[in-house]
N, C-alpha and C positions, 0 to 999 in steps of 0.2 A: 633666115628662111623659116621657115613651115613645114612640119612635120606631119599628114596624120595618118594613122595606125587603124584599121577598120579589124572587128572580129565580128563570128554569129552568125556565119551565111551558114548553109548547110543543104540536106536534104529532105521534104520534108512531103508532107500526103496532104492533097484538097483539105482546107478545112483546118490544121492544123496551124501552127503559130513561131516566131521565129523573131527574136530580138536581136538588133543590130548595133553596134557599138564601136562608137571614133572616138581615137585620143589624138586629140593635135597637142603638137610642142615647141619651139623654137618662138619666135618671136612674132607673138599673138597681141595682136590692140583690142580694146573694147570698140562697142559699136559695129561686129563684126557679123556676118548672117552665114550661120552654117546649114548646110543641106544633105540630101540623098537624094542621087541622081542613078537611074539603070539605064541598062543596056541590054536589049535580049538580040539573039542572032538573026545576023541580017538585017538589024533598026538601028535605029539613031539612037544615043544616049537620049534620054528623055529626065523632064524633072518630077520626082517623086514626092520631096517635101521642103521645105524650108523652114528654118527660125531663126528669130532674129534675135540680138543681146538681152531685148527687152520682155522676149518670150513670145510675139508673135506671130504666128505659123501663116502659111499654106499650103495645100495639096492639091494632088493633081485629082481631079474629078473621078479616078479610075480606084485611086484607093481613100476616097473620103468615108466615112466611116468604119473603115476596115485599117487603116494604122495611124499611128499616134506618135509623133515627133516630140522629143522633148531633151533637155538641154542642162549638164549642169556646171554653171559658168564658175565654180571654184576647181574643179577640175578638166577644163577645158574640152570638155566630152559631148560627146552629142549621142542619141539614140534612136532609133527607130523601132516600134513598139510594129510588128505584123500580124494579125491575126484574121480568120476564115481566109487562108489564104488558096488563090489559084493557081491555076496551072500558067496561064497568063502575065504572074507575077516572075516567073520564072527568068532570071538573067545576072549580070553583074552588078552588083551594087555600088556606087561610086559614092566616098564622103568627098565633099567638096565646103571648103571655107575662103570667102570673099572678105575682104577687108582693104583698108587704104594698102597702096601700095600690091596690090594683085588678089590673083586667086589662085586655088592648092586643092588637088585631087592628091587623092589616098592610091593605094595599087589595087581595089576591088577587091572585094568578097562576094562567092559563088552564091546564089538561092538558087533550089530548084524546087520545082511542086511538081510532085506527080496526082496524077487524076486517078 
């Protein structure tokens, strides 16, 4: 199975910035697409970003220029770079990795923005 470990949520003011950080473990393939997915109260999980083994991203239209996904494949980690952040962004953070053989959510990490 699959392991992964999320830290970096916290709390934090309009504007300010907050790095997010997954360790997955147990028995990880190459060719695999790791992501960040939230949740804020009362919504659907929604997807935040994705990358893929080979390093190519996407985001969701809400934080494209505003955070930076990035990944490093010797330490099976993945990142989430936050900055001017809002109040909006405010919710659960879910790492989530896809790969043959299924897919694997972390237990969330809290963000909150206050205004």
């Amino acid at each position: 199975q699959v392991q992964l470990v999320e830290s970096g949520g916290g709390l934090v003011q309009a504007g300010g910035s907050l790095r997010l950080s997954c360790a997955s473990s147990g028995r990880i393939f190459s060719g695999n697409v790791m992501g960040w997915y939230r949740q804020a109260p009362g919504k659907q999980r929604e997807l935040v970003a994705v990358i893929r083994s080979g390093g190519s991203t996407n985001y969701a239209d809400s934080v494209k220029g505003r955070f930076t996904i990035s990944r490093d494949n010797a330490k099976n980690t993945v990142y989430l770079q936050m900055n001017s952040l809002k109040p909006e962004d405010t919710g659960v953070y879910y790492c989530n990795l896809q790969q043959v053989g299924g897919s694997f959510w972390g237990q969330g990490t809290q963000v909150s923005v206050s205004s």
